[in-house]
C-alpha positions as CSV (number, residue, x, y, z in Angstrom):
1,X,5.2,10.4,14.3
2,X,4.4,10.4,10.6
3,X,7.0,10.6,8.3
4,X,7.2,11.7,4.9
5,X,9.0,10.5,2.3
6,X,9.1,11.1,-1.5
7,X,5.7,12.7,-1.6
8,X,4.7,10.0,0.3
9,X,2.9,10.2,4.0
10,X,4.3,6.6,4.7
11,X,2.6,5.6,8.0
12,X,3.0,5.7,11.8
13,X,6.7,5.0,12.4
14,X,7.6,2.9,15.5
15,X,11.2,3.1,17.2
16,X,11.8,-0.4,17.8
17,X,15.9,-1.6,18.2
18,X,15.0,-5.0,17.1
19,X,15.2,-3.8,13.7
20,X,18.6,-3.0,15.0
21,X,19.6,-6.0,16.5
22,X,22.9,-5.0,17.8
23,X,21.3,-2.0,19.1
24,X,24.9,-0.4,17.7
25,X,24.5,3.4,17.5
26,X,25.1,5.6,14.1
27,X,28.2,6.3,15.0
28,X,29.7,3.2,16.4
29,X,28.5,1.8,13.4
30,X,30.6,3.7,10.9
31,X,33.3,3.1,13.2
32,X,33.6,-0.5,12.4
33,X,36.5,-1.2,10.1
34,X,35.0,-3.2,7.5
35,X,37.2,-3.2,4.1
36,X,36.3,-4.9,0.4
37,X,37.3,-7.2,0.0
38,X,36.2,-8.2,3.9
39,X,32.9,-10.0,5.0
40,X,31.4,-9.6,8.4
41,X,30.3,-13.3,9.9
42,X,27.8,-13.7,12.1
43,X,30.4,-14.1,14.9
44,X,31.0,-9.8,13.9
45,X,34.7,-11.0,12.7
46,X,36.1,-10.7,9.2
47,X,36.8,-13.7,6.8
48,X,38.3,-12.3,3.1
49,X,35.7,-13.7,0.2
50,X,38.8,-15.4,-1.5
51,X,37.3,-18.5,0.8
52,X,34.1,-17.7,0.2
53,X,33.3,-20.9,-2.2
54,X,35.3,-23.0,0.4
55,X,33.7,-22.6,3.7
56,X,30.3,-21.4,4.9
57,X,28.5,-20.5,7.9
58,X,25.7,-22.0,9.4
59,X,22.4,-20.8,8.3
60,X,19.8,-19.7,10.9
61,X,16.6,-21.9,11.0
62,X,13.9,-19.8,11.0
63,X,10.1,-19.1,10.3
64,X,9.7,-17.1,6.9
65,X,5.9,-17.4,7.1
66,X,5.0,-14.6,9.5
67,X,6.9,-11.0,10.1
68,X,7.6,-12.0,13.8
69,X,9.4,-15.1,12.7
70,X,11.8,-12.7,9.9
71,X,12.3,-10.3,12.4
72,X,13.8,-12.9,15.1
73,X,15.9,-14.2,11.6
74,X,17.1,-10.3,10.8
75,X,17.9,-9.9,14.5
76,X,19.5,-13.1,15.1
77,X,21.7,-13.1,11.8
78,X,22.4,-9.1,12.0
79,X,22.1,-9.1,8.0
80,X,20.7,-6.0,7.5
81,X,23.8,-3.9,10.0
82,X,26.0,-6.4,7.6
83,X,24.5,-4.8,4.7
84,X,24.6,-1.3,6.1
85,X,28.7,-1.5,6.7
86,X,29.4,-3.1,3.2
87,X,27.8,0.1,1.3
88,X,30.7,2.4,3.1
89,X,33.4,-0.6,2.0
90,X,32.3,-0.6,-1.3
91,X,33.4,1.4,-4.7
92,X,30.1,2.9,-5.5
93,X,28.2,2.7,-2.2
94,X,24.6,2.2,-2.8
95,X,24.9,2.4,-6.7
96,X,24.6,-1.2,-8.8
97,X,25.2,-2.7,-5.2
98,X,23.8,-6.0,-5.9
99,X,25.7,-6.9,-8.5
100,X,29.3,-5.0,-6.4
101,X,28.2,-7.3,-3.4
102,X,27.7,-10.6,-5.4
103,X,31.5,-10.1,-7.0
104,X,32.6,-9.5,-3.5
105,X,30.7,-12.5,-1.9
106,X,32.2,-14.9,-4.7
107,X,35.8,-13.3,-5.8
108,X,35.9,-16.5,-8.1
109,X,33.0,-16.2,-9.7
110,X,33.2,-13.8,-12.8
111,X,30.6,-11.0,-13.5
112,X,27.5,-10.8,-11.4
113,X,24.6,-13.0,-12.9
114,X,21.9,-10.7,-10.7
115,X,22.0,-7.6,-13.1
116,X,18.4,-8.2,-14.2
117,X,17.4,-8.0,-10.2
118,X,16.0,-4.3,-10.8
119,X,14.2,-5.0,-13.9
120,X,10.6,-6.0,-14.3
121,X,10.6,-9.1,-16.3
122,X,13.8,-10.1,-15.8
123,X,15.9,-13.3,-14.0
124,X,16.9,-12.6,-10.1
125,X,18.0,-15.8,-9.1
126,X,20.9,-15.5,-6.7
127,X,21.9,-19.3,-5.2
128,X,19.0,-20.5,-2.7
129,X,21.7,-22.7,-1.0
130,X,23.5,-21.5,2.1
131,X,26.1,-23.5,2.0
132,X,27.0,-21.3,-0.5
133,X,27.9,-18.4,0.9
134,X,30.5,-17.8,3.5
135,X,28.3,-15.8,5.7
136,X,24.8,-16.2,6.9
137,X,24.4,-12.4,6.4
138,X,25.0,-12.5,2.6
139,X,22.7,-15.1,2.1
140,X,19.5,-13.6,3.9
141,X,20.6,-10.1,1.9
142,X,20.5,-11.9,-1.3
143,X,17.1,-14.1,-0.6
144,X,15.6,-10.7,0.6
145,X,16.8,-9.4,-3.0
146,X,15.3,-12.3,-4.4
147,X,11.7,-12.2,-2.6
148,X,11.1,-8.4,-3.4
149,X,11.8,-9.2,-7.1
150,X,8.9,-11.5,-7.1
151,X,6.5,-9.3,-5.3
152,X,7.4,-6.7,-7.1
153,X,6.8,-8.2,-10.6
154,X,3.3,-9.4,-9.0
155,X,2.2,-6.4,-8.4
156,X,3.1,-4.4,-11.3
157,X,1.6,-7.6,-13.4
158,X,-1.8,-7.3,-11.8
159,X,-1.9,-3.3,-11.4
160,X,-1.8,-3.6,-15.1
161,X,-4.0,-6.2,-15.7
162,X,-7.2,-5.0,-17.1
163,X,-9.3,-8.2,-16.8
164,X,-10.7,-6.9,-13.0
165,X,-12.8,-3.6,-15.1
166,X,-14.7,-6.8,-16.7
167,X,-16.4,-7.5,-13.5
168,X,-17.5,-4.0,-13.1
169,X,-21.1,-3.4,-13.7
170,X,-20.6,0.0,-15.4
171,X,-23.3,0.2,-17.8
172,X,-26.0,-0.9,-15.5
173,X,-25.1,1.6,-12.7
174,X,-25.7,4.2,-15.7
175,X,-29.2,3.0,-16.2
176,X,-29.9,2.1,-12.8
177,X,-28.8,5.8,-11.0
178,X,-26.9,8.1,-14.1
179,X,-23.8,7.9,-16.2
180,X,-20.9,9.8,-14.6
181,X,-18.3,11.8,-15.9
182,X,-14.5,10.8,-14.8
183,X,-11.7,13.6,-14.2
184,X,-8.2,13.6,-12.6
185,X,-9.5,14.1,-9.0
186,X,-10.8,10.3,-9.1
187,X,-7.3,9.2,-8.5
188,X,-7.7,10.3,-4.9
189,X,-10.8,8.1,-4.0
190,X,-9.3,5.2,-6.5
191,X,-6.3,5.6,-4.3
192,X,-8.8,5.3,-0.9
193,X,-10.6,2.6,-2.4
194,X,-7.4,0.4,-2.5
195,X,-6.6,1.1,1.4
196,X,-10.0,-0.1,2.3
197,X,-9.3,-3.4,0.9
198,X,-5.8,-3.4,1.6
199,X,-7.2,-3.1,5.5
200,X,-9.7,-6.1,5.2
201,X,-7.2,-8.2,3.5
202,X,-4.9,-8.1,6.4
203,X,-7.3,-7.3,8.9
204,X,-6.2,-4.3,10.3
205,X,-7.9,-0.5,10.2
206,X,-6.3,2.5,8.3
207,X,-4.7,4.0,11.3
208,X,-1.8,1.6,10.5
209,X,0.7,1.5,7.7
210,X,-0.1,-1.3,4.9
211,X,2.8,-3.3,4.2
212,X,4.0,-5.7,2.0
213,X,2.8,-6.6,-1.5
214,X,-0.4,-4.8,-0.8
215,X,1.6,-1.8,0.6
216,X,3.2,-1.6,-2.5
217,X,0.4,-1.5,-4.6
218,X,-1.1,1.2,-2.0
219,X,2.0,3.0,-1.8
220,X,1.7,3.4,-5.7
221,X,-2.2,4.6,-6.0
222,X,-1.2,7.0,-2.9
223,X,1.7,8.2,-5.3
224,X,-0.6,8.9,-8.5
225,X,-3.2,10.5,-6.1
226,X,-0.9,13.4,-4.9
227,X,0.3,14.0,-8.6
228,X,-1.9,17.2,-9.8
229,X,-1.7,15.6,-13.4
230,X,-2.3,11.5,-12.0
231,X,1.2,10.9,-12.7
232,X,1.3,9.3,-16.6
233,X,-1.3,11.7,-18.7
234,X,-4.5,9.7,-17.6
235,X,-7.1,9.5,-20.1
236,X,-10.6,9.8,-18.7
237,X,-12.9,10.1,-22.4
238,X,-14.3,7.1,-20.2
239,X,-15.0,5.5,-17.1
240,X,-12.9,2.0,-18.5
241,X,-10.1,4.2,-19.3
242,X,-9.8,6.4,-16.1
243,X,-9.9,3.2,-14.0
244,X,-7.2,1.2,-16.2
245,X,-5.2,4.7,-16.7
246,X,-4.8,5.4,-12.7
247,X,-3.9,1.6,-11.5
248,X,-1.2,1.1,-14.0
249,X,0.1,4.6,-13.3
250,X,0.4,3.0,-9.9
251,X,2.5,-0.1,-11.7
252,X,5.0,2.3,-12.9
253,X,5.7,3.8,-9.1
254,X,5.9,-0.1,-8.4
255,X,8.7,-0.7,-10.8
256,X,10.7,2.3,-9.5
257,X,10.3,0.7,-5.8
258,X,12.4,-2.4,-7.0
259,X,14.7,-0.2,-9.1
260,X,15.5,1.8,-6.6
261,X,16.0,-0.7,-3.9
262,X,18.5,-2.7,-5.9
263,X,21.1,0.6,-6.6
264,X,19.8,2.0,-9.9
265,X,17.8,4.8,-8.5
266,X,17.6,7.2,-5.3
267,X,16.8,5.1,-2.3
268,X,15.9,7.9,-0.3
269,X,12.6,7.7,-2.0
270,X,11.8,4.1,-0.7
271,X,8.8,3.5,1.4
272,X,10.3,3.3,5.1
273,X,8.1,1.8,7.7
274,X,10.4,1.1,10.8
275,X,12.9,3.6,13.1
276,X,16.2,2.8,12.6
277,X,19.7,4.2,13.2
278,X,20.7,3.1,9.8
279,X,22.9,5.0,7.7
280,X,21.9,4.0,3.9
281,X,18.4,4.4,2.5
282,X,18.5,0.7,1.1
283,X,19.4,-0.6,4.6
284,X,16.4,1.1,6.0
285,X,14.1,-0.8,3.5
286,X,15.4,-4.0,3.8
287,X,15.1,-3.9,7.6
288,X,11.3,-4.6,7.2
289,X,10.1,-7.7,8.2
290,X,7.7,-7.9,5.5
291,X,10.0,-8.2,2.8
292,X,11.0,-11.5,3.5
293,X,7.6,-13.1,4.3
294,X,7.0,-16.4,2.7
295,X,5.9,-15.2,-0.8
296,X,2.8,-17.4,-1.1
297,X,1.2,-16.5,2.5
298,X,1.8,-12.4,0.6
299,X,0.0,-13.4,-2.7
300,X,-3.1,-14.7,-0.6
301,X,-3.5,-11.4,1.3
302,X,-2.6,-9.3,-2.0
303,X,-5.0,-11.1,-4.0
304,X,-7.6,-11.0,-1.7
305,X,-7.2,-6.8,-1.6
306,X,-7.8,-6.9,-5.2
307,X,-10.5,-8.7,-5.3
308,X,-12.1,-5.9,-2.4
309,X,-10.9,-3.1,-4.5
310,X,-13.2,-4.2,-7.8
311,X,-16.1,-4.0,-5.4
312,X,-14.7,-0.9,-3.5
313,X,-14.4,0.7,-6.4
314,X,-18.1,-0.5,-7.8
315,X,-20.2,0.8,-4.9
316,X,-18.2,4.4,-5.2
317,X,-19.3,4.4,-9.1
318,X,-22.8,4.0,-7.2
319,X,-22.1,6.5,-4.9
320,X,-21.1,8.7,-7.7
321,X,-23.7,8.2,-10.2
322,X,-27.0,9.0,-7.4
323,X,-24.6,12.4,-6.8
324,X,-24.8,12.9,-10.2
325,X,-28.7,11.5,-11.0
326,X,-30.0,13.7,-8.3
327,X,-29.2,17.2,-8.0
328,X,-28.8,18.6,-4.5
329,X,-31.4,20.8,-2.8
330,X,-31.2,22.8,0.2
331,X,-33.2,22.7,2.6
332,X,-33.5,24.5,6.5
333,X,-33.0,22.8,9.3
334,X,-36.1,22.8,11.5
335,X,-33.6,22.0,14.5
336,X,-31.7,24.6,15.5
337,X,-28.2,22.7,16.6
338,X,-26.1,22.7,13.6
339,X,-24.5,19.8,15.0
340,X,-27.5,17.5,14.6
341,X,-29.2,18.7,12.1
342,X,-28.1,17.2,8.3
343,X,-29.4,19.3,5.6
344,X,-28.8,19.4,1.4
345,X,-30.8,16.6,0.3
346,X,-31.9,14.5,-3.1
347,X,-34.7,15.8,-4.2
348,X,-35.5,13.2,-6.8
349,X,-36.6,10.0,-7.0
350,X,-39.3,10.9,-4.5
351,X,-42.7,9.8,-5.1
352,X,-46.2,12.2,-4.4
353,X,-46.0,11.7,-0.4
354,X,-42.6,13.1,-0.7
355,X,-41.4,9.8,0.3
356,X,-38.0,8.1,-0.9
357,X,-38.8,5.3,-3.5
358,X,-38.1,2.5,-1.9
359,X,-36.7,0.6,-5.6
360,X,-33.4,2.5,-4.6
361,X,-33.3,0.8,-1.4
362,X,-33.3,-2.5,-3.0
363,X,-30.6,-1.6,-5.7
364,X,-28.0,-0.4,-3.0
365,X,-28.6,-3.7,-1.3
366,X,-29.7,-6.7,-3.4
367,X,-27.9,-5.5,-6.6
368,X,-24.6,-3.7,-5.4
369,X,-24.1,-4.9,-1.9
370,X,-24.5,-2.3,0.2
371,X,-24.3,-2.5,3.8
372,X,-27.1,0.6,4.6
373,X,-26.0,1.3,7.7
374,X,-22.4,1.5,6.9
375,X,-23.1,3.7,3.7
376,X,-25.4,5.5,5.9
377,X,-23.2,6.5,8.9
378,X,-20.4,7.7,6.3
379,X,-22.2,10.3,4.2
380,X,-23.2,11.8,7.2
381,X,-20.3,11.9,8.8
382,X,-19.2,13.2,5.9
383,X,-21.2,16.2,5.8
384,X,-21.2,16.7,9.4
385,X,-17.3,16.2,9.6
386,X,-15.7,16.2,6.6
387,X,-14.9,18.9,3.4
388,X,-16.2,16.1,0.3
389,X,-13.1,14.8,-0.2
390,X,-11.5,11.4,1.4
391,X,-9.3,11.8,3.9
392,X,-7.8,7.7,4.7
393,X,-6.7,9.8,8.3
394,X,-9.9,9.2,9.8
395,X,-12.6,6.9,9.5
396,X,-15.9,5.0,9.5
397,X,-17.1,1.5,10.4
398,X,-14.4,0.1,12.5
399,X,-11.7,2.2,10.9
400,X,-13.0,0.2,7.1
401,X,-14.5,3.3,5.5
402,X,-12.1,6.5,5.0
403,X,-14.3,10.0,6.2
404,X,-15.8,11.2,2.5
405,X,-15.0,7.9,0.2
406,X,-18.8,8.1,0.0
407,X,-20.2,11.5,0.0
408,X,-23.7,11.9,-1.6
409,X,-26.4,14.3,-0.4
410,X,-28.1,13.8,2.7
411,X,-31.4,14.8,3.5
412,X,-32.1,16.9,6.4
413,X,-32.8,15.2,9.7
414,X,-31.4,14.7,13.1
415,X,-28.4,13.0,14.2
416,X,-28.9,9.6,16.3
417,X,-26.8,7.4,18.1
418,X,-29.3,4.8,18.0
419,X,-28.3,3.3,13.5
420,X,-31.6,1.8,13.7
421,X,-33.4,5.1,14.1
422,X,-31.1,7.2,11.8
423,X,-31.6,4.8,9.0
424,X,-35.4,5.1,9.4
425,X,-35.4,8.8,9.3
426,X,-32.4,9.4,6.5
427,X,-34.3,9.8,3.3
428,X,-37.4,11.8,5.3
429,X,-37.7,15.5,5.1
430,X,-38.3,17.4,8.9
């Protein structure tokens, strides 16, 4: 089932009661007497917080590096049902409940030093000791806190960054094929671009949700990409300043993820990627695994998406600009099955024997790293299958290329299953 949150077509939701470890039902749940000042232990008693500096449980040992291991640590400490009871005992529910949970934790303690938690830029640095809390619940709530601050200011940082447009090679695509003119509607295949690398960076195909600091930054471009005006007023006088305009618009839908998952905003926007029976919004969130994987094994896969999306991003410009150099011509179909037959064609560069110069062949692969048969399959599947604009629900090579990410003209010929034979005939006119 495919949910839909906040404008957002999220992903392929999965009922699973392990992110409900009690496998308590809604109502049971809200049955459960739990009162401020009270904290559930692990044990599903009460303790009061006013010994919550004085005695402590036992922290779970567990593996933070891969989502199974935080799962068996969620399930096995019950933190995030905790956390879904101690929004109905508290003053404000979901509102500022960071800093409501830290004074309830530690009674003793004086105001809440976790107020910059929802704030780009700012400290969130709740106690990394375990001993110092007086459940194992509280701590894992507050280290979950803690991790998706630092992911969080990651990826805004980097969607903002402008340094990646440097490695762009914008002019030379412009005298290689044509220069291009950007509008609004490039925010959708911008948007595509980043879920193709987001898929090779964690290795799996775009059927399945991305997650995760890279699900963050694709959950943002995905955000921009439905917004009729690109969500900030994007400038596009320029290829440079589309590009950098769309991504950090995506940085801004980044910020509000953290702002709203730490009670100063409306959690029933939040990404949600899991079932559960959970009441609160923020409960829902936290119950994914990904949150709390080790943050350095994250950076790895996000930075490695980034790095895929410059050169996504590159061989659409190409893409783009041969659209653009060489104006479509129509041509009939000398086949008569409208199913094998690809027609609207380039009808430039091609030389007196009506052949395709074979210069362009070497630019798409020696200059801009194309993979022919890949680029190949997907324009015409594109025109055979698809309306000219990307659609990330169905794909191309392995389930790498969204349908229509490349769409340039095709030339008519026949359809083959054989890729050897259909890259031979492509470029000829039947």
């Amino acid at each position: 089932m495919m949910m839909k949150l906040g404008g957002l077509i999220l992903g392929t939701l999965v009922a699973t009661s392990a992110a409900h470890p009690q496998n308590i039902p809604a109502a049971s749940v809200h049955a459960r007497s739990v009162t401020s000042p009270a904290v559930v232990t692990a044990a599903g008693t009460t303790a009061t917080t006013a010994t919550s500096t004085s005695t402590s449980s036992t922290c779970t040992a567990g593996d933070t590096s891969t989502t199974d291991g935080v799962q068996a640590i969620l399930d096995s400490t019950g933190a995030i049902d905790w956390l879904d009871i101690m929004f109905d005992s508290m003053p404000n529910g979901e509102s500022d409940w960071v800093n409501s949970l830290w004074e309830i934790v530690f009674p003793d303690e004086g105001t809440s030093p976790l107020t910059g938690c929802g704030d780009i830029g700012s400290d969130c640095d709740p106690s990394s000791m375990c001993s110092a809390y007086s459940s194992q619940m509280a701590y894992w709530v507050f280290r979950s806190v803690s991790i998706l601050h630092s992911k969080v200011n990651v990826v805004h940082d980097k969607l903002l960054w402008t340094g990646w447009l440097a490695g762009l090679s914008i002019d030379q695509i412009a005298k290689d094929f044509s220069s291009v003119s950007p509008d609004q509607t490039w925010a959708k295949w911008i948007s595509a671009a980043f879920s193709m690398a987001g898929g090779i960076a964690t290795g799996i195909d775009l059927s399945k949700p991305l997650r995760g600091m890279v699900g963050f930054a694709a959950a943002g471009l995905t955000d921009v990409s439905l917004t009729n005006t690109g969500g900030d007023s994007v400038d596009v006088t320029s290829v440079e300043n589309t590009l950098k305009n769309i991504v950090g618009a995506a940085g801004n839908y980044v910020s509000s993820i953290l702002q709203n998952a730490t009670g100063n905003g409306d959690s029933t926007t939040l990404p949600i990627y899991t079932y559960t029976t959970y009441e609160h919004g923020t409960s829902r969130f936290f119950a994914d695994s990904t949150i709390l994987v080790d943050e350095n094994k994250d950076n790895s896969s996000f930075t490695a998406a980034y790095d895929n999306f410059a050169d996504n991003i590159e061989k659409k410009l190409v893409d783009v600009a041969m659209k653009t150099a060489w104006p479509e011509n129509d041509h009939d179909c000398s086949d008569g099955d409208p199913s094998t037959c690809v027609s609207d064609a380039w009808q430039t560069p091609y030389n007196a024997n009506n052949q395709m110069d074979t210069g362009v062949y070497t630019k798409l692969t020696d200059t801009y790293g194309f993979d022919l048969k890949a680029y190949y399959t997907s324009l015409i599947d594109c025109y055979l299958n698809g309306n000219d604009e990307v659609d990330v629900t169905v794909t191309t090579n392995n389930g790498q290329i969204p349908r229509c990410f490349y769409s340039g003209y095709v030339r008519s010929g026949y359809w083959y299953d054989d890729g050897t034979l259909m890259l031979n005939l492509f470029f000829n006119d039947f």
